[in-house]
C-alpha positions as MATLAB code, in Angstrom:
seq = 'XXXXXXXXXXXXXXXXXXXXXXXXXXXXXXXXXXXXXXXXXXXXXXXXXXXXXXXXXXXXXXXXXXXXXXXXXXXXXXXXXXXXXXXXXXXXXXXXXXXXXXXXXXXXXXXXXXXXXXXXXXXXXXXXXXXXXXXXXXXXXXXXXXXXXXXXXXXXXXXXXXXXXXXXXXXXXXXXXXXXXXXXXXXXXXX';
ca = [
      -2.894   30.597  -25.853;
      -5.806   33.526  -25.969;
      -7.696   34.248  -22.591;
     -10.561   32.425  -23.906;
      -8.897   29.329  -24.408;
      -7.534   29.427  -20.847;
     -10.852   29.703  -19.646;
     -11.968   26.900  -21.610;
      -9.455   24.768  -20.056;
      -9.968   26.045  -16.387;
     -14.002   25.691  -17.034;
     -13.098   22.254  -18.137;
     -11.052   21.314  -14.744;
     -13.372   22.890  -12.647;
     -16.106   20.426  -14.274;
     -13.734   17.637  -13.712;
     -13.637   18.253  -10.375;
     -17.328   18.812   -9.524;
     -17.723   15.318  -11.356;
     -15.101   14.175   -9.094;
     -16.583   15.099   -5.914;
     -20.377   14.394   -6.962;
     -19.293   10.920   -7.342;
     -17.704   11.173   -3.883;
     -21.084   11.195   -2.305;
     -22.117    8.355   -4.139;
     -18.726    5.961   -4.066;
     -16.014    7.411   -1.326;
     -13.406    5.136   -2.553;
     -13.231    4.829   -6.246;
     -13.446    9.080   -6.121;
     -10.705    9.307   -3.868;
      -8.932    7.339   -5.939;
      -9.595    9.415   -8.888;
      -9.081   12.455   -6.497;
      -5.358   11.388   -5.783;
      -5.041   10.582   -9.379;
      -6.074   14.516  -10.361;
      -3.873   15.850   -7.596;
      -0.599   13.513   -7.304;
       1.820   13.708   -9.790;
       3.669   11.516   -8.261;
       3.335    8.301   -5.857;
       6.036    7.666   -4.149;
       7.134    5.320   -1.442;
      10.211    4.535    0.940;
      10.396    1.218    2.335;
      13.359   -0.329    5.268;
      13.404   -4.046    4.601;
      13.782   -4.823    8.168;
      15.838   -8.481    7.457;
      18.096   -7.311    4.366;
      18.412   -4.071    5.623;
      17.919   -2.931    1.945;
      15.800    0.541    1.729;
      14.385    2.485   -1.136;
      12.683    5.537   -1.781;
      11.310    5.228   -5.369;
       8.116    6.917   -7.193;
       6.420    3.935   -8.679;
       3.380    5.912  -10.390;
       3.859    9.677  -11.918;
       1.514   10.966  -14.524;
      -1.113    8.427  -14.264;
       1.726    5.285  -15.030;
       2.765    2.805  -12.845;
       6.716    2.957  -13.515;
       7.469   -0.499  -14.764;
      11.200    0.159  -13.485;
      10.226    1.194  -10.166;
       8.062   -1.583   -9.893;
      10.391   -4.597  -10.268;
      12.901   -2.747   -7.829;
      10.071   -2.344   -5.500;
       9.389   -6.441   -5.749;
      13.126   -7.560   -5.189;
      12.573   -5.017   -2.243;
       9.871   -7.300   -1.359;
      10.886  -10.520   -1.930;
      11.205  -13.728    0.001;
      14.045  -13.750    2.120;
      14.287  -16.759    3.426;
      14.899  -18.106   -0.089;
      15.443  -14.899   -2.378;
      12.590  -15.975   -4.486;
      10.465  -12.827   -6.180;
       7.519  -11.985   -7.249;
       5.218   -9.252   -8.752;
       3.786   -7.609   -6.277;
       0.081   -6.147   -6.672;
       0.777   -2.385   -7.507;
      -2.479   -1.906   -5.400;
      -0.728   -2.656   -2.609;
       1.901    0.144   -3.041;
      -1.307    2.467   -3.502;
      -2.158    0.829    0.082;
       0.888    1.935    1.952;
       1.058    4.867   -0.350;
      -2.622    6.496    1.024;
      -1.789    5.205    4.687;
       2.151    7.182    4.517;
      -0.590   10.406    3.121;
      -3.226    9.689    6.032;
      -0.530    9.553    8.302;
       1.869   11.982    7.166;
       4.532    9.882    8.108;
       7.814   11.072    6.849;
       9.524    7.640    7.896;
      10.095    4.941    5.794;
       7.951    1.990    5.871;
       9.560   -1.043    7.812;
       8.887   -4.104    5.944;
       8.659   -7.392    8.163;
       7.393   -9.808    5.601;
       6.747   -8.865    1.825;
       6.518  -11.833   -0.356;
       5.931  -15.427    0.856;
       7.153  -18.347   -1.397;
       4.569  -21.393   -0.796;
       7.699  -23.461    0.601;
       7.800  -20.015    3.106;
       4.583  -19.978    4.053;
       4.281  -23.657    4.748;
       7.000  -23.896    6.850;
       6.192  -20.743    8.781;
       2.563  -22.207    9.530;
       4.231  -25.423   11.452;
       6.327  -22.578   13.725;
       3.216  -20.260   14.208;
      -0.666  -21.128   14.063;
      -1.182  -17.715   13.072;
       0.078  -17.943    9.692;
      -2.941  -18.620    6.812;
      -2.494  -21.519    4.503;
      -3.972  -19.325    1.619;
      -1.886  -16.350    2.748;
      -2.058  -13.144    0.570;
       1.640  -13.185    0.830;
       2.320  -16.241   -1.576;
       0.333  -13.994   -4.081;
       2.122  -10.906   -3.517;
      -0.538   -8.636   -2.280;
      -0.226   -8.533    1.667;
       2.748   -6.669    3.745;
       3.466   -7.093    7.421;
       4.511   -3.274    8.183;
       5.626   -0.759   10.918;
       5.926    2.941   10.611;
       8.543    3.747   13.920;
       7.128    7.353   13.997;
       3.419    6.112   14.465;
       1.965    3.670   17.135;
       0.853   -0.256   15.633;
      -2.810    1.161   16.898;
      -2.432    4.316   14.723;
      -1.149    2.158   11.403;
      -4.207    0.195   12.085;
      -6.617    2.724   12.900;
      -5.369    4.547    9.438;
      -4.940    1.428    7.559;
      -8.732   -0.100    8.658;
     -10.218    3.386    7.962;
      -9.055    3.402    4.112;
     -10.788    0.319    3.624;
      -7.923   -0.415    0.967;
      -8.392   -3.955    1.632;
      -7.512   -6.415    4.685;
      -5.774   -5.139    8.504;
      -4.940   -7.695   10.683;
      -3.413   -6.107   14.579;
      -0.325   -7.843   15.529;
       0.591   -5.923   18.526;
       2.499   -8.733   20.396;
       4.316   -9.843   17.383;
       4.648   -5.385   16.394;
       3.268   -5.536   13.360;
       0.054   -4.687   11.025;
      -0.590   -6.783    8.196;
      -2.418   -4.632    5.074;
      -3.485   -6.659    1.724;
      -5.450   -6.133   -1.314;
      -8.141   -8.683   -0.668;
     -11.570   -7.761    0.328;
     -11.654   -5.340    3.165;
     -11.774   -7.082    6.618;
     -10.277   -6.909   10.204;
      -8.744   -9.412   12.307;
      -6.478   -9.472   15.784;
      -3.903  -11.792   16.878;
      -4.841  -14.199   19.088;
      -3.253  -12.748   23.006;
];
């Protein structure tokens, strides 16, 4: 490659990136999304399935791809169980956790309370605790209850509410934060 061409190509990023960041200023999230998607490589995640006591550190996402692989190990990671039932979880959601672990810079695995919710789940978790939604993001494989054990609940939800990746509900009695990929909201449990 000639010196010319090289500058062609670095002229060429450097425009990518000034398109980048003028669309910051006009829509935060979708350019920080494209941001990370410029700058990581990689997305990677670690998650400590708090009732198998499975864990995995997998990348899910590396040049641009979700890793169809990495993905299905990530939703038996995730599944139901009190049954063993799976489900496909919402890649968006592993882009959730993914920014908050970044935010953070949390070195610690996730701890995953409650992945995926089978409807026979759910229902039966509503009659034990009024907390529990009847149109739960969890049957549809797009909500995690979480704990990081290097970070306070407040800091997860702090980080988590301030990405605006979606909904943040505050558990502290019950020591967790919920996160989803529904519209972006806030909620606390009821003390």
């Amino acid at each position: 490659m000639t010196e010319d061409q090289n500058v062609r190509i670095n002229r060429r990023t450097f425009l990518g990136y000034g398109i980048i960041t003028a669309a910051s200023c006009i829509i935060p999230g979708a350019a920080r999304a494209s941001v990370n998607n410029v700058l990581e490589p990689e997305k990677r995640i670690c998650i400590l399935n708090l009732h198998t006591k499975e864990d995995i550190n997998i990348a899910y996402w590396k040049n641009g791809e979700y890793i169809p692989d990495a993905l299905h190990q990530l939703d038996y990671i995730f599944r139901d169980h009190y049954n063993g039932s799976i489900q496909s979880i919402d890649p968006r959601l592993f882009d959730f956790l993914f920014s908050i672990q970044q935010e953070i810079q949390s070195s610690e695995p996730f701890h995953l309370i409650s992945g995926y919710r089978s409807e026979k789940t759910n229902e039966w978790l509503r009659k034990q605790n009024r907390n529990v939604s009847r149109k739960s993001f969890h049957i549809r494989g797009k909500a995690a209850d979480i704990r990081l054990p290097d970070h306070t609940l407040k800091i997860l939800r702090a980080t988590a509410y301030k990405l605006k990746g979606g909904g943040v509900g505050y558990y502290p009695k019950s020591n967790f934060v919920h996160v989803d990929v529904g519209r972006v909201r806030f909620w606390r449990e009821d003390v």
